[in-house]
N, C-alpha and C positions, 0 to 999 in steps of 0.2 A: 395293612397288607396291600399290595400291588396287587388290582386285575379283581376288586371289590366291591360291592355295592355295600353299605352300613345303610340299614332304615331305620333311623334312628326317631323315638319317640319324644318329643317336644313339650314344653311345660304347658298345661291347659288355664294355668290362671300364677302358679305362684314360684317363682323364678328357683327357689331352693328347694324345689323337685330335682333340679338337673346335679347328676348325679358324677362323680367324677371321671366315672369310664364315659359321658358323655361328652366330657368337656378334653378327653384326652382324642376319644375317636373327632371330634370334630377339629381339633389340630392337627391331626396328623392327615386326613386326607387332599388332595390334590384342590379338588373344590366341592363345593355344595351346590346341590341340585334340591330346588323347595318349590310349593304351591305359590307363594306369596315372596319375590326376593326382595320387599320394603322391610317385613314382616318378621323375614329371618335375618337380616341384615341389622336388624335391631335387638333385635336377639342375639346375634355372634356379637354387637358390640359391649352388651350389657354383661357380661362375660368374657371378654375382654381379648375374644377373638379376632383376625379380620381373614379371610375367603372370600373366593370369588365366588357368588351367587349368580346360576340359570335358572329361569322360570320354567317350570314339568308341574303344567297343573290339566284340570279336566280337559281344557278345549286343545290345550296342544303337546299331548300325553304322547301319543300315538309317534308323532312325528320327533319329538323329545328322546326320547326314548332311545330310538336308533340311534341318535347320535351321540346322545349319552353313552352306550354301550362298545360306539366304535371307537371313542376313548377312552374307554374301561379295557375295552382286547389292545389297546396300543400300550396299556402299562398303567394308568392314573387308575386312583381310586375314590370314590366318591360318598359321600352323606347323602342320603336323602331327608328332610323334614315336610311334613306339610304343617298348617298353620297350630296346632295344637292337639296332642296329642299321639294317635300312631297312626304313623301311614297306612293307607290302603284298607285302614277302619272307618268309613264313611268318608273318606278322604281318598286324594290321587294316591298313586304310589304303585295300583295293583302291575297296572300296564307296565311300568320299568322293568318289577320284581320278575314278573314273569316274562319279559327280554329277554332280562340275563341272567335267567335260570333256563331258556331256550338255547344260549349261547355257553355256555358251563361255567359262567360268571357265578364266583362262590357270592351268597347273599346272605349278609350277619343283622338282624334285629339287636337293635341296643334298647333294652328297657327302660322303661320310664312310667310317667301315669296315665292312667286310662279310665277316660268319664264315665263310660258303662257300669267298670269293674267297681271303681267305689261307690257309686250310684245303688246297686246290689248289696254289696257290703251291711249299706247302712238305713240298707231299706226296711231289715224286719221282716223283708220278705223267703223264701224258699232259697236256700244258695247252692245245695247240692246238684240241682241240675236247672239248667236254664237254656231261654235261646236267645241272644242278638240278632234284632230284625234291622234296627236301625230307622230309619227315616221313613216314612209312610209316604206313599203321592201326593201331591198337594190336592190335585181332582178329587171330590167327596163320593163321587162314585166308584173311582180306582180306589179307593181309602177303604172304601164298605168292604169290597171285594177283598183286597190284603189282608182287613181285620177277619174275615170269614172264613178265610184260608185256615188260618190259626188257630181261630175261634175255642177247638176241640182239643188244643195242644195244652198238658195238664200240669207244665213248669212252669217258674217266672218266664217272662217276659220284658225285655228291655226292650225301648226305643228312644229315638231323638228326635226332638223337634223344636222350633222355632217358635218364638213368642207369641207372632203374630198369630200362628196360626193354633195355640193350644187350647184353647179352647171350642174351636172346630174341634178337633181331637178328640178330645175329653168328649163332648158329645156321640161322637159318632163311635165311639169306646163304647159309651152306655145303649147305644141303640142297638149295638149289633150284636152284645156280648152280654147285656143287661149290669148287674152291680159288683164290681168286684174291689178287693183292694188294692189301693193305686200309691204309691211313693213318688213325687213330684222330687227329682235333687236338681236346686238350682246353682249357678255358679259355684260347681265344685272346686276346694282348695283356692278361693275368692274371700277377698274380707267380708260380703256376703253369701257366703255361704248357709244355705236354707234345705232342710230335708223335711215336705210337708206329706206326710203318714197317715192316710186319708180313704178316701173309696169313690166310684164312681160316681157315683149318685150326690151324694156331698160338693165332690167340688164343681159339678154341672149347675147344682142350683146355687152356689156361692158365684160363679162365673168372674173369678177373680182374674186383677190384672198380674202377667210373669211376665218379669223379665230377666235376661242373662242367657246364657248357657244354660238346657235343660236337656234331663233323660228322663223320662219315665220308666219307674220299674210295677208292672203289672200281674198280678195272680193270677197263675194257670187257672184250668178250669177244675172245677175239682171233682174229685173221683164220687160215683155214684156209692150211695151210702145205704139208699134203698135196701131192707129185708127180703122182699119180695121179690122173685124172679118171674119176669113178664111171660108173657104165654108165647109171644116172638120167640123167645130167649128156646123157651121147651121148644116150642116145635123146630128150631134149626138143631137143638140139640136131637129131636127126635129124627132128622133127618141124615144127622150123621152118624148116629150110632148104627142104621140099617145098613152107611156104607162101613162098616165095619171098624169103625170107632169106640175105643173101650173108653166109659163115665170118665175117667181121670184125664183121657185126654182134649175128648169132646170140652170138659170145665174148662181146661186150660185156654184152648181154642177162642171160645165162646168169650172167655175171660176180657182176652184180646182185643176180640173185634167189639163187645159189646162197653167195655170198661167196668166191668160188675170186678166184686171179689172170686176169683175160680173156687174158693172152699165152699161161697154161698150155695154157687150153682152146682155144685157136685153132691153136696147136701141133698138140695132138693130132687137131683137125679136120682138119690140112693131111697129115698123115701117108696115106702110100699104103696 
């Protein structure tokens, strides 16, 4: 379609991912706009496409972008890739998307794979609800602080990170967080492909060497299991019920802020 942007999602390691509505949308547009135009230029040949490739990566997104778009309102239609994977997931692409979603440029996601999602998949860990944080700071003190943000957040947990730096990670995972269970997935859909299913504690004092493409999929914090309802817990309860808060709602409340089970603490409200 004329007047387009496709952000189209890129093989992260094994070329027959690419799916046929990919190989159709990338003929058919005008040119291709990517993070890397060695990268994707290798890619359209290996596939047996040829497009003209523009560089729209992080340092010159901004100024990309416009110009991109003023030939998107003149009629062309465009791909977006960055190097692997989907745009504007840890990658350029957000700055474009939302150009020419400012400008009422229709904007079509073309699927493909995505390292988080199988990462998860095949972790063993919690799938029903999760959050994508992605990339940690590389500063160990900006690192403590993001990990503590979270800290209390009681689903998986994905991130990404780099070789070099995983086992900084991995440590400073265990310092802030204490032991939890951890799924290392390396080079996903890779002839190395590796899913190490493990826990904090374990792979800190193994201090092993990774490499490849990594995501860490991490276990929430878990819910308090505790019998006992703390004397904090009553006395806020005993302060709400005075504003006129009836047992079942006060539990529910309480439930909330403190993370206990609401039937426990209603329980023990109702006791003589």
């Amino acid at each position: 379609m004329p007047n387009t942007l496709y952000l189209v999602a890129s093989p992260i390691g094994n070329l027959k991912d690419i799916s046929q509505r990919v190989k159709e949308v990338l003929s058919s547009v005008s040119f291709v706009a990517c993070e890397d135009t060695r990268n994707t230029s290798k890619l359209l040949s290996l596939i047996g496409i040829n497009k003209p490739c523009i560089s729209c990566h992080e340092h010159n997104e901004k100024v990309e972008s416009e110009k991109i778009v003023r030939r998107i309102l003149k009629g062309e239609d465009v791909a977006y890739l960055s190097d692997a994977g989907y745009p504007c997931i840890s990658d350029p692409g957000f700055l474009l998307a939302q150009e020419c979603i400012k400008n009422n440029i229709t904007v079509v996601p073309i699927s493909g794979p995505n390292a988080a999602l199988l990462a998860l998949i095949s972790s063993g860990l919690e799938t029903n609800h999760f959050m994508f944080y992605g990339f940690l700071d590389a500063k160990i003190s900006k690192k403590e602080a993001e990990i503590a943000e979270f800290s209390s957040f009681p689903y998986t947990i994905l991130l990404y990170e780099a070789p070099h730096r995983i086992n900084e990670t991995l440590q400073t995972l265990y310092k802030v967080l204490g032991n939890r269970k951890l799924c290392i997935a390396r080079e996903i859909t890779k002839l190395h492909e590796e899913f190490i299913r493990s826990d904090l504690e374990t792979l800190v004092k193994e201090n092993n060497e990774y490499k490849g493409e990594l995501v860490l999929v991490l276990e929430g914090k878990k819910k308090d299991t505790a019998s006992e309802i703390s004397d904090e817990i009553l006395g806020k309860a005993n302060q709400l019920e005075k504003l006129g808060y009836s047992k079942k709602e006060v539990s529910s409340i309480l439930s909330t802020i403190f993370d206990v089970n609401k039937n426990k603490i209603y329980k023990e409200l109702i006791k003589d």
